[in-house]
PAFI-630442 format. One line per 5 residues: their letters; for each residue y, x, z of C-alpha. Coordinates in steps of 0.02 Angstrom, whole numbers, plus 32768, in hexadecimal, padded with zeros to 4 digits. Example, Ala and Ser with C-alpha at 12.3 -4.5 7.8 and 13.67 -1.06 7.14 Angstrom:
as) 7F1F,8267,8186 | 7FCB,82AC,8165 .
end
This chain:
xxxxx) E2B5,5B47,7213 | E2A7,5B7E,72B9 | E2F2,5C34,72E1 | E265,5CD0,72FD | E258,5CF4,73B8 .
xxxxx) E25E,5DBE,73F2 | E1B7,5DCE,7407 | E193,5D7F,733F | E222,5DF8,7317 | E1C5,5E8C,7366 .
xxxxx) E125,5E73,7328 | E16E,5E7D,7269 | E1BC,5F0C,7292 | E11B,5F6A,72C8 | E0C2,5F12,7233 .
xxxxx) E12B,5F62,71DE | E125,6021,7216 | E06F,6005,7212 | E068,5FE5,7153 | E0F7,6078,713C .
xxxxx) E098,60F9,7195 | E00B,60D6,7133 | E051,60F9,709B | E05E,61B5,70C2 | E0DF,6230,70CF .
xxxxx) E165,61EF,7070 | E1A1,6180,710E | E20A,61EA,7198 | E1C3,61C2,7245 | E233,61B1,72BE .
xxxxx) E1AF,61CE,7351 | E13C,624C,7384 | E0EA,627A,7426 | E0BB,6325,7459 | E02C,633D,74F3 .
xxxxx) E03D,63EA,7558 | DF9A,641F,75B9 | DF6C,64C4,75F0 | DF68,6537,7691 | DF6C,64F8,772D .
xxxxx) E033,6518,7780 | E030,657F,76E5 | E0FE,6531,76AA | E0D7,64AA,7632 | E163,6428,769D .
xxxxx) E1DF,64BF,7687 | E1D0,64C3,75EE | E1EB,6400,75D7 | E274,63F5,763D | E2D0,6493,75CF .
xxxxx) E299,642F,752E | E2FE,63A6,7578 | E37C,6411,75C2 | E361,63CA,766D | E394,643C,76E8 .
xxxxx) E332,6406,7773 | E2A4,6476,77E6 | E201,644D,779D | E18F,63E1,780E | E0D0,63DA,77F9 .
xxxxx) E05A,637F,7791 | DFFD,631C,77E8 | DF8E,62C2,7759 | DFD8,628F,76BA | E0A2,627D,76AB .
xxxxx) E123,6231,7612 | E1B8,6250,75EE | E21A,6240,7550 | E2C4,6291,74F9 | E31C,6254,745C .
xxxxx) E390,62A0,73D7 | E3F2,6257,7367 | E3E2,6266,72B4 | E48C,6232,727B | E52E,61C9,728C .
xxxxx) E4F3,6111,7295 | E44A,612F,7282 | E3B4,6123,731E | E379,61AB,7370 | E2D1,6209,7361 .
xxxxx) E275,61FE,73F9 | E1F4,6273,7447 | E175,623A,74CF | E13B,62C8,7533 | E09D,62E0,7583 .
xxxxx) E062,633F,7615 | DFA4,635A,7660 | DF8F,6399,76F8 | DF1A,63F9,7769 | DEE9,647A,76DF .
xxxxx) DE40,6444,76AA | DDFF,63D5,772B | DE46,6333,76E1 | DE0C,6346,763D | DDE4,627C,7648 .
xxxxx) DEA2,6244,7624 | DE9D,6298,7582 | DE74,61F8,753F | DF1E,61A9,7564 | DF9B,61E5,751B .
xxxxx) DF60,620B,7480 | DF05,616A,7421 | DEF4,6123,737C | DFAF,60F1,7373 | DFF8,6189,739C .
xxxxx) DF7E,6212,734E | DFD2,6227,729F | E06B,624F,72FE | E024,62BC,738D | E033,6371,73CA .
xxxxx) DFDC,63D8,744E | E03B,6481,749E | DFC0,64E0,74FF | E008,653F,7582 | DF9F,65D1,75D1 .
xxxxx) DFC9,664A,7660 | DFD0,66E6,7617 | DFC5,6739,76D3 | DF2B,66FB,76F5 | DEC9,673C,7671 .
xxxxx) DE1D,6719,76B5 | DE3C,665F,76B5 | DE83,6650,7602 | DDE9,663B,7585 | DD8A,65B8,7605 .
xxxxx) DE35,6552,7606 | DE53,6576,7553 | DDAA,6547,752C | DD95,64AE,759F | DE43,644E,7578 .
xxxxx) DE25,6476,74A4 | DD81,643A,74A0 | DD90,6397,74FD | DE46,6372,749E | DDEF,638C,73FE .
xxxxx) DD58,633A,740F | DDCF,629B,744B | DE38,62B5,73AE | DD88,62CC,7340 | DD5E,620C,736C .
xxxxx) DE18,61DC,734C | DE03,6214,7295 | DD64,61C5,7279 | DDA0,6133,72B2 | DE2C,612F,7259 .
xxxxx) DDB6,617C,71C0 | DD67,60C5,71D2 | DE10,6063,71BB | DE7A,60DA,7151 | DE17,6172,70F6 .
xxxxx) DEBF,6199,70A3 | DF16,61BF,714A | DE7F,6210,7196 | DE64,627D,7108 | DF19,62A6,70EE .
xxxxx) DF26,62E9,719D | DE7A,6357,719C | DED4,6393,70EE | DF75,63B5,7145 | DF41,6432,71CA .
xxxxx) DED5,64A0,7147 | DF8B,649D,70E9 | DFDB,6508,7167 | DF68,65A7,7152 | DF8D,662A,70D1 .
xxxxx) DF53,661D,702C | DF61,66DD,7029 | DEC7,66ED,709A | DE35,668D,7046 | DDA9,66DA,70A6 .
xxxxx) DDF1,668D,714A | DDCE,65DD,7127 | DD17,660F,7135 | DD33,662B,71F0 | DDB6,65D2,7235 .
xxxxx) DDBC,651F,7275 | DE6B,64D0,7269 | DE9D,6455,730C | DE79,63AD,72B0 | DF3B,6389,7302 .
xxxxx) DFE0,6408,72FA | DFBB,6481,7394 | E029,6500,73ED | DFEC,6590,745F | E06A,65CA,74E0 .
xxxxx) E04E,6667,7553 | E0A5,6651,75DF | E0E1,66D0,7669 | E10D,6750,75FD | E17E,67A6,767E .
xxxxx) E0DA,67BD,76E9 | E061,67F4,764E | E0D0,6879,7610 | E0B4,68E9,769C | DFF1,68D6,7688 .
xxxxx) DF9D,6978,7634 | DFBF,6988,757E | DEFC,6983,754D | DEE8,68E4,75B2 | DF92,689B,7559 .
xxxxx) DF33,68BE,74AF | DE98,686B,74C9 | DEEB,67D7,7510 | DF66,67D4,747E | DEF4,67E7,73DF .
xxxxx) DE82,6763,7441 | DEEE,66D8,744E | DF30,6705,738A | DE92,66EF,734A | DE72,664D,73BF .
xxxxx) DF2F,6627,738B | DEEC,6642,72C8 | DE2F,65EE,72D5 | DE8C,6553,7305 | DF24,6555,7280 .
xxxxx) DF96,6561,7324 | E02A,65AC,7346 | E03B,661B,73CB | E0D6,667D,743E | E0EE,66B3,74E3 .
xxxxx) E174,667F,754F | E1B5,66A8,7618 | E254,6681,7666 | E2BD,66EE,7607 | E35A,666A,75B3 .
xxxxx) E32E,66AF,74FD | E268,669A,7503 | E285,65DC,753A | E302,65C4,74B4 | E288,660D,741E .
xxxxx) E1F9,6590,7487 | E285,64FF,7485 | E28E,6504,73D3 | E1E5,64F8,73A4 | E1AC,6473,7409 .
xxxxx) E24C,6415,73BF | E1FD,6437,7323 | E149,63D8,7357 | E1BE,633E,73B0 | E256,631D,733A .
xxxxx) E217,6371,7284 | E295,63E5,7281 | E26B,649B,7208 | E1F6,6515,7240 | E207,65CD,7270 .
xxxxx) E1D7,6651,71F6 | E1EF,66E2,726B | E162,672F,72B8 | E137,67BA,733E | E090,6805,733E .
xxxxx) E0B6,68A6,739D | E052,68A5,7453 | E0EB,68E6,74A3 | E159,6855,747C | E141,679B,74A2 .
xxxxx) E0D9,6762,740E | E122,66EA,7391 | E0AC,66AC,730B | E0C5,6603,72B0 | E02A,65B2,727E .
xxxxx) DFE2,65E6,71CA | E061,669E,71C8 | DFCC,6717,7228 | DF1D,6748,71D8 | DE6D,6785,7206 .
xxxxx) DE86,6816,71BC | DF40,684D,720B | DEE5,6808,72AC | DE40,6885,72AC | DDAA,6881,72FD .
xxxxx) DD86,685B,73AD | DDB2,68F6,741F | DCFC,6920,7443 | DC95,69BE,73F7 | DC4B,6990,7351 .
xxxxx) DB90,69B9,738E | DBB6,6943,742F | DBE1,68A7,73AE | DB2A,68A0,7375 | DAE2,6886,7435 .
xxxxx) DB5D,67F1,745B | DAFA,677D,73FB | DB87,66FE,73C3 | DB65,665A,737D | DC1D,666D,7329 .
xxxxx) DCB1,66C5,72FD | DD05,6672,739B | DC77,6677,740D | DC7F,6733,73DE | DD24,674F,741A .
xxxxx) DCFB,66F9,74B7 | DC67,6758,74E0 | DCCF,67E7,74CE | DD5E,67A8,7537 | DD07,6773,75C2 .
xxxxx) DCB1,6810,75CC | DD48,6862,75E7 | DD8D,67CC,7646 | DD01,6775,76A4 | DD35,66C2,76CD .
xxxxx) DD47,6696,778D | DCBB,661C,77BE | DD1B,659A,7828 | DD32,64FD,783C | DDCD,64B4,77DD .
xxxxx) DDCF,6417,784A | DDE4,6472,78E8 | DEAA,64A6,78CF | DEB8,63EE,78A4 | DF43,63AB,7923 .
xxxxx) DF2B,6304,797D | DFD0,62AD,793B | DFB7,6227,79D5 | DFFE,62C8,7A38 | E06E,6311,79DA .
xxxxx) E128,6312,7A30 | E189,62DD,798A | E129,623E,7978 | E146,6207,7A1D | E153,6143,7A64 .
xxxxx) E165,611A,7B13 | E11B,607A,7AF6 | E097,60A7,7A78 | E05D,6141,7AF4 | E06B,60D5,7B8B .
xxxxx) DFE7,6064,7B4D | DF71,60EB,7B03 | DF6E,612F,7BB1 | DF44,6091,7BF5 | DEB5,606F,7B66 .
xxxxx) DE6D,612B,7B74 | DE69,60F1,7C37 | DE06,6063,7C12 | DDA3,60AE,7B9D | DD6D,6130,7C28 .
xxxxx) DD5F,60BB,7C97 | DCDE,6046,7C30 | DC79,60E9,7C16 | DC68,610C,7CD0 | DC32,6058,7CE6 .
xxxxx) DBB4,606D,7C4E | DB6E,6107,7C9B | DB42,60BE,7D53 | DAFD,6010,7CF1 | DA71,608A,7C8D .
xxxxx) DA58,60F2,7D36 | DA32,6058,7D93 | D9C6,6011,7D0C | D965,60AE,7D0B | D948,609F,7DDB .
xx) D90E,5FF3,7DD2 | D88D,6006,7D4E .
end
């Protein structure tokens, strides 16, 4: 009997984590993938790069980057492995969501939402923008899957209600948990401590009841050696498994700490708005309520998000003699053709 080649060899093996990971949770997985998107230049690569304790400068996101880190579980035994994500360009590539995360990898996929805490009046668009298209992505994923295996997809819609608190019934009436495990990081904390202390508390109990509708966990980080470590952990926690957190910081003063399911509506209050202003917003929900009301105090800039957008053709650190030498010479032609172009139609219109 003839020997099985690698690739024979291969395909059993993935044969065979398909009809494990099927079975549910009982089987450890030794992958998982975790996707940050958020603010435009607003840290998510330094925060990889710490994760992986690269110490490297952080270079801009172009589009859509990978990278992956590994950690070993044992003596002998194969390391866990963690593919990391990156969108770029804020929200105006909201197209390449699609990627990264697919059928394959959703039961094993996390999202970290990183948001610029000094630019307040670009938060809730970007917020808004990035969740929405994500989840509606990961919506289709689970019906899909729903199609194939209604075990796995109910499982995980079942999983994500788990994490909220049984101690606060009345929530689950107005909350609508990520259909995936989601993290909300505030970034530039060094910068949004020195804002005024009324505009740090609407900012705060905003994003921990946006932090809460979704079931997500949410902390705020800057460069300070102690917030990256506390950020470190956690997003170990979504890659390799590892136990979460139970502390929590809830104090407007401090960098916020709050690990998904361990805040409330009720510790959170109401939006900071008079009680006889509520009535005239006109809210179509308990989110769209608190946005009304944050963008009234914050009103979102109307600009373009594709204008920032750098071409990468002339950007210095991808730079190729050869490469640049000939897109000279084609941008050349190319002006050259529409010159010619132009006196054809001119001449056509003088002899008719």
């Amino acid at each position: 009997m003839p020997s099985e080649t690698l690739w024979e060899i291969a395909k059993a093996e993935v044969e065979k984590r398909e009809r494990n990971g099927s079975e549910g949770d009982g089987v450890e997985i030794g992958e998982k993938s975790v996707f940050f998107i958020g603010s435009k230049n607003g840290g998510k690569t330094t925060i990889i790069l710490r994760c992986l304790d690269r110490d490297e400068p952080p270079k801009p996101t172009l589009a859509l980057e990978y990278t992956y880190g590994r950690r070993a579980k044992g003596h002998n035994r194969p390391k866990d492995i963690a593919h990391l994500w990156e969108l770029g360009g804020g929200t105006s590539l909201l197209d390449l969501i699609s990627i990264p995360i697919t059928g394959d990898t959703l039961r094993t996929f996390s999202v970290v939402l990183v948001l610029d805490l000094s630019k307040p009046n670009d938060l809730w668009s970007t917020m808004e923008n990035l969740l929405q298209a994500t989840k509606s992505h990961v919506d289709k994923l689970i019906m899909k899957l729903g199609k194939i295996n209604s075990k796995a997809a109910s499982e995980m819609r079942q999983k994500m209600w788990s994490n909220m608190q049984k101690d606060h019934p009345q929530d689950r009436e107005l909350i609508d948990p990520f259909p995936i495990p989601l993290v909300i990081i505030g970034s530039k904390y060094d910068i949004f401590q020195d804002f005024d202390s009324e505009k740090r508390k609407v900012i705060c109990k905003t994003l921990r009841f946006v932090a809460h509708y979704y079931g997500a966990s949410l902390m705020f980080t800057s460069k300070s050696e102690a917030l990256l470590l506390k950020i470190r952990g956690v997003i170990n926690q979504l890659a390799f498994g590892i136990d979460k957190s139970k502390s929590i910081c809830v104090d407007q003063n401090k960098p916020l700490f709050i690990t998904a399911g361990l805040d409330s509506l009720s510790h959170i209050g109401s939006p900071p708005v008079p009680d006889n202003d509520i009535g005239k917003l006109h809210a179509q929900s308990p989110i769209d309520l608190w946005k009304k009301v944050y963008e009234k105090l914050f009103p979102p800039k109307s600009i373009n998000t594709l204008k920032d957008i750098k071409d990468p053709a002339k950007d210095p650190q991808y730079a190729e003699s050869e490469v640049d030498e000939m897109r000279i010479q084609k941008d050349q032609e190319l002006e050259q053709y529409k010159r010619s172009s132009s006196k054809s139609w001119k001449q056509i219109e003088l002899d008719s």
